[in-house]
N, C-alpha and C positions, 0 to 999 in steps of 0.2 A: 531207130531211124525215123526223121519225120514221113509222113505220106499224106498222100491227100487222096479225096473219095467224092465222088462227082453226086448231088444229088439235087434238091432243093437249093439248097447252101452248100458250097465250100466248104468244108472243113478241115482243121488241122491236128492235129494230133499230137497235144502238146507234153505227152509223159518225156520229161529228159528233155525240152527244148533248151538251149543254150542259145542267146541273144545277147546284142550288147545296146545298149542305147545310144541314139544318135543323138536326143537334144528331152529338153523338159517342158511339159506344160504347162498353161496355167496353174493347174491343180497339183502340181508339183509330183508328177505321174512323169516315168519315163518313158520315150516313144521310140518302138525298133519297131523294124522290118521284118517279113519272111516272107518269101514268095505272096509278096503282092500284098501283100494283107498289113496294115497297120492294127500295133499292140500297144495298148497304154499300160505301164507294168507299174503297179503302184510300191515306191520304195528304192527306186533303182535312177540313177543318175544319167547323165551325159557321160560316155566314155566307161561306166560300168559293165563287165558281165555276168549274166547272173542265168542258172538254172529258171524255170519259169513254168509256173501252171496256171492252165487259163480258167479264170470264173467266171467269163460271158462270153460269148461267140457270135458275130453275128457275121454278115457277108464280104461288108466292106473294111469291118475294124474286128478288136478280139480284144478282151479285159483279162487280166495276169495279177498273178502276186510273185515274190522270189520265193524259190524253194531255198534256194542257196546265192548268196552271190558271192563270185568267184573273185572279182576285185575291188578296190573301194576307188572313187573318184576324191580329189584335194577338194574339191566343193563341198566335201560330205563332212558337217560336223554334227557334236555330238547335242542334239536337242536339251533347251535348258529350264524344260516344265515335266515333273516326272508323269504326267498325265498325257505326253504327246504318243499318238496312235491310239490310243484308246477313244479320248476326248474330241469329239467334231470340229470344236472350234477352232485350232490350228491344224494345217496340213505341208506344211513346208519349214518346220522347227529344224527340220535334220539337212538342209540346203541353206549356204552360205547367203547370204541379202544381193550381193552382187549379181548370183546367177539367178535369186528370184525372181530378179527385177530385171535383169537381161531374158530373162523366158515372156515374159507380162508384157515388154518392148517389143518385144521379136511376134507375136501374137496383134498386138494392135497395130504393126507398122504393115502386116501378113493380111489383114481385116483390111487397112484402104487401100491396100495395091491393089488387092482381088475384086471390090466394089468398084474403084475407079478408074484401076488400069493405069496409074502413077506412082512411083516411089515416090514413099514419103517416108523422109528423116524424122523421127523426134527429137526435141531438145532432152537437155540433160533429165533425167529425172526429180522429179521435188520431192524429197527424203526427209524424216526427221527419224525420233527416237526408236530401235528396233524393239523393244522392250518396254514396259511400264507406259505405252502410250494411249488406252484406252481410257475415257471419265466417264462412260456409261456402261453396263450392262445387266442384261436380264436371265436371270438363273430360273430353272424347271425348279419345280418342288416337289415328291413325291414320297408319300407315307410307304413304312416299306414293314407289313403286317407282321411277318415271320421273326424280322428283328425288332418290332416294337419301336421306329425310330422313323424322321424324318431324313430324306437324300435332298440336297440343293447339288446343283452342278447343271453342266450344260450336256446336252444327248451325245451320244456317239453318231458316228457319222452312218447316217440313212436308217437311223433307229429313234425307237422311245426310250429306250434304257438312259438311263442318266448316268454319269460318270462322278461320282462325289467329288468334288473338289479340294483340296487341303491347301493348293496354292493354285496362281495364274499371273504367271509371271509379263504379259502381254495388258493388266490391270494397269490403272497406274496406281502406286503404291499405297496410297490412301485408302483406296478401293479394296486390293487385296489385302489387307492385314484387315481386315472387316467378314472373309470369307467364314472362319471359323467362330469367332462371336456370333455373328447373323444365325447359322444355323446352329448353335448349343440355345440362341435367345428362343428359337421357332422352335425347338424342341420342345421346351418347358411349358407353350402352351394348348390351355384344353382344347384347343380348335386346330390343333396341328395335324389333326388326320383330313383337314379340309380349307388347307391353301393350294392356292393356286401357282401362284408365284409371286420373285420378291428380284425387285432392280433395284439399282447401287449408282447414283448420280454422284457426279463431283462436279460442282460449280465451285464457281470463282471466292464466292461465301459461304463454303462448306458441302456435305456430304448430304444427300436427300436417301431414303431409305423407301422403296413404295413397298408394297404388301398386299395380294392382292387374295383376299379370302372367299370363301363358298357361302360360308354359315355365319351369321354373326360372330361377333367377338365376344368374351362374357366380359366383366367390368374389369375382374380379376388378369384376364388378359391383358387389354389397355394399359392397367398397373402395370405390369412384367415391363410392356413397351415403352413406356415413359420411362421406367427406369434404366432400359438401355440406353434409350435417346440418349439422357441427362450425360450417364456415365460415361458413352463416346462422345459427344457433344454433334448430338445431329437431328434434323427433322425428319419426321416419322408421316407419311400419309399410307392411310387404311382404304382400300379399293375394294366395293363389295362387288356381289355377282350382278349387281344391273349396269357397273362401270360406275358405280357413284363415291365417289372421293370426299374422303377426309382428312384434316389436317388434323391429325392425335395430338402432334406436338412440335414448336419451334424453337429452335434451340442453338442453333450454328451462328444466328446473327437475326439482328434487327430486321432485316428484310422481308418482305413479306413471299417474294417468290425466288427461286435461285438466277445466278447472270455469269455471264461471261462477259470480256472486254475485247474490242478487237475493232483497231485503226481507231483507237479515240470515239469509237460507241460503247455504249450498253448495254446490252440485250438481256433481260430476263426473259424467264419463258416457262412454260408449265413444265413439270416436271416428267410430265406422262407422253408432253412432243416433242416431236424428232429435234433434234442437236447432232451440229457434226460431233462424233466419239471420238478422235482426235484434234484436239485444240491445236496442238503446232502446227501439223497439216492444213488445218483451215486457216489459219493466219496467212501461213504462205499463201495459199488456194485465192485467199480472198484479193493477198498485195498480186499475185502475178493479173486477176483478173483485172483487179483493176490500172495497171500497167498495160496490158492488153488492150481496153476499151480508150487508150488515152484521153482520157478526162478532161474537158473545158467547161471555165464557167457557165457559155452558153448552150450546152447539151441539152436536151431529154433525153431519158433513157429508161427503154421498158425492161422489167425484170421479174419474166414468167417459171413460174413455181418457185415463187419467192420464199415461199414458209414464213419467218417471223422474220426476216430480214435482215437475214446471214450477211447478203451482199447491196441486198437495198439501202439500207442505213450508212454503209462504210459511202457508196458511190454520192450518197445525197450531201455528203457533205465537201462535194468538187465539182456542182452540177446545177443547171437549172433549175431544172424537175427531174422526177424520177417516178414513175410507175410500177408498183410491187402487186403479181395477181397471183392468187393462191387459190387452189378447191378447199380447202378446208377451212372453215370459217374460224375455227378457235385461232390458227394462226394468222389469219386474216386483222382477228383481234388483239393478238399478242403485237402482231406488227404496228399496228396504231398508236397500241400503249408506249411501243418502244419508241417510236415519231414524238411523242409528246415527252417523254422522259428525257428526252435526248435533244429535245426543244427543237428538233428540224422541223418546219412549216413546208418547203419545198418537196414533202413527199405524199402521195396518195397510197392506199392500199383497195382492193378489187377483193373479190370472189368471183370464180368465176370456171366453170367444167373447159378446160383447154381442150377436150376431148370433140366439142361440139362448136358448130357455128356461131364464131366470137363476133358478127356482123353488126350486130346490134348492141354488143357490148361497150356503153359509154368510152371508155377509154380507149377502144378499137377504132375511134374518130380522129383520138387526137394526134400529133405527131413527132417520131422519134427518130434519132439521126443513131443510134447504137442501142441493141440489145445483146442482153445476156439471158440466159435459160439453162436451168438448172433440174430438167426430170427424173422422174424413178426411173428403174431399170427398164420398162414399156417403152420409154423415149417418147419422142413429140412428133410422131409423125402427124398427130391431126393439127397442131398447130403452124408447120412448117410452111402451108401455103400463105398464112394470115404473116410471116415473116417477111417471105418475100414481098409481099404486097407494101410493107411498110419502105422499104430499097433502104434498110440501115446501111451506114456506110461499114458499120463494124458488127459481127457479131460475135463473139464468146460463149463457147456450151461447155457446159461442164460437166460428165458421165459418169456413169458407175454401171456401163452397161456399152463396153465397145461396138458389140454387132448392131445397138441400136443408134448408136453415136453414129455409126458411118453409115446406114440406112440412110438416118435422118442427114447427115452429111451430104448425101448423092442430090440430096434435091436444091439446097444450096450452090450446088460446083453446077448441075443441070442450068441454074437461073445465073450464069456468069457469074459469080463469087469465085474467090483463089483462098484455099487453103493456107494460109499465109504459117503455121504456127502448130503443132503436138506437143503435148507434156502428159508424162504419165506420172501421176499423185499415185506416193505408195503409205495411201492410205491406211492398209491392213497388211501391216510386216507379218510374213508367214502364212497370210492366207490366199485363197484362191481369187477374193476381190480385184479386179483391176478397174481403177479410179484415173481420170483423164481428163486433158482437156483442151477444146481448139479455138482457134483464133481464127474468123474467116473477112475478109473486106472486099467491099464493091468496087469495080472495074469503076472509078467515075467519071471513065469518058463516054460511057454505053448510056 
């Protein structure tokens, strides 16, 4: 029989708990009840019940695994990577796409009512492939002394343990039938007790391979690596421990650097910086945004954390001008390359800390009738006042981080802007990421 016990903390006494779940998290964790207390049960659905022991406690919440569960929910299918639960990188392989993505909805629609005190509908979801949708990823390396052998995989969830890989069905399939070559190739060599790690790009012109070692390479190594290149047909760069890169070998195509296509641009870009890892998703991401900003020839339009020019490049060619500002200079430079390659004149690229007073920053003079902003998971709250200042008629933000989205939201709706628009991008099928994005326009009679 449950009890409880008054002290510090609340506590529940969870030998033999029976619970059933009322709904699922982002983390694909079930959420019950008991006397007051909210339980996240990892493994257990909506409409599940299940036996339950608790592995965290604290006052106002409680963390559970199932000891047993006593029934299964129609949501519940059978995960289809034999590494799920083990492996960190997915956490929702065993729940149907429909209630992922109804859990991820129900959370961000939960995020603006609570900050603004408004319901707000989303639109439909922007969905693509549930499977085989990833073209980048970075695998751990680690030497493993007792067996004499090198581990590639990604960590288990809140650990350093690597989980070995044999498949990764979440790859897209280019990617994944490379899992088990890559590491029999890192095996063979004499510096394999001192890699660091090894990512697996797929551009538009083939497959990029980095490698990122401790100790030099011996020459005999190099050899080993060109002949994998040759034999999958792929470019090989070598990353030592000061971050200095080499290109061992080109092989996938004449190009000098990898690219992607998207709305009739080109984008190359280093192989070491950020790219959306779902290509379909960003096509979408990129046509809704710019259907959102509706487009005239005579616009300016600023486009803060632009990177290399995901969304600068597509907009510049429906636009007057267009203003692309990034803190990182290398993408600052990819993006110019990309301007010139792509023969647009009508665009600028910036560097510039969004974090600090843009007052004095040349392009902070000029002026823009729509913005779009694109930040990491920190969000933009230091630039939000340098937005309003500008009175775009339209702005467009696009998230990977809801509680910062609506933060940065409130100061917007505070300066008379109307939420006009929500969409949640399901980015990372199976995972705990929720990717988003809103459409906001100025009252223009104020």
């Amino acid at each position: 029989m449950v009890q409880f016990y008054s002290s510090k903390q609340r506590k529940v006494k969870s030998d033999n708990l029976t619970v059933i779940a009322e709904s699922l998290d982002v983390k694909g964790q079930g959420v019950a009840h008991y006397q007051g207390k909210i339980i996240f049960i990892t493994d257990l659905l909506p409409g599940e019940q299940a036996q339950i022991q608790f592995t965290e406690e604290k006052r106002q919440f409680a963390k559970a695994k199932v000891s047993k569960r006593l029934t299964d929910s129609l949501d519940r299918v059978a995960p289809f990577c034999r590494h799920f639960g083990i492996c960190g990188g997915c956490q929702q392989q065993h729940v149907t796409p429909a209630l992922q993505r109804a859990a991820k909805i129900s959370r961000l629609e939960y995020l603006f009512q609570r900050e603004t005190g408004s319901a707000v509908k989303s639109l439909p979801v922007i969905t693509g492939s549930e499977y085989g949708y990833r073209r980048r990823a970075r695998f751990g390396l680690q030497y493993q002394h007792a067996e004499r052998r090198l581990r590639m995989g990604f960590r288990q969830s809140q650990s350093n343990v690597l989980v070995e890989l044999k498949m990764c069905p979440v790859l897209q399939p280019e990617l994944e039938k490379l899992l088990l070559p890559v590491a029999d190739c890192l095996n063979k060599l004499a510096a394999v007790k001192h890699l660091g790690h090894v990512e697996l790009v797929n551009a538009d012109n083939g497959v990029s391979v980095i490698l990122r070692h401790l100790k030099p390479l011996t020459t005999n190594d190099k050899i080993l690596l060109t002949a994998f290149a040759r034999r999958y047909n792929l470019n090989v760069y070598l990353v030592d421990n000061s971050a200095n890169r080499l290109k061992l070998v080109s092989l996938a195509s004449n190009d000098s650097e990898p690219y992607y296509s998207i709305e009739n641009v080109k984008l190359t870009f280093d192989p070491q910086n950020f790219i959306q890892v779902n290509p379909e998703i960003n096509k979408k991401m990129v046509a809704q945004a710019l259907d959102w900003l509706a487009l005239e020839p005579q616009d300016r339009v600023l486009d803060l954390f632009c990177g290399m020019g995901n969304f600068t490049l597509p907009i510049a060619r429906h636009v007057n001008a267009v203003v692309g500002v990034e803190g990182v200079a290398e993408l600052v430079a990819q993006g110019r390359f990309n301007a010139s390659l792509n023969q647009l004149t009508n665009v600028e690229f910036y560097q510039a800390d969004l974090e600090f007073d843009i007052d004095c920053q040349p392009w902070a003079k000029m002026g823009f009738n729509k913005i779009l902003l694109d930040p990491a998971r920190a969000g933009a709250m230091g630039v939000m006042p340098h937005i309003i200042k500008f009175k775009p008629e339209r702005v467009v933000y696009i998230s990977c981080n809801p509680t910062t989205l609506v933060k940065d939201s409130q100061q917007l709706l505070t300066a008379g802007y109307q939420l006009m628009s929500v969409r949640m991008l399901d980015m990372f099928p199976h995972t705990s990421h929720l990717e988003s994005m809103a459409l906001f326009c100025r009252d223009l009679s104020k």
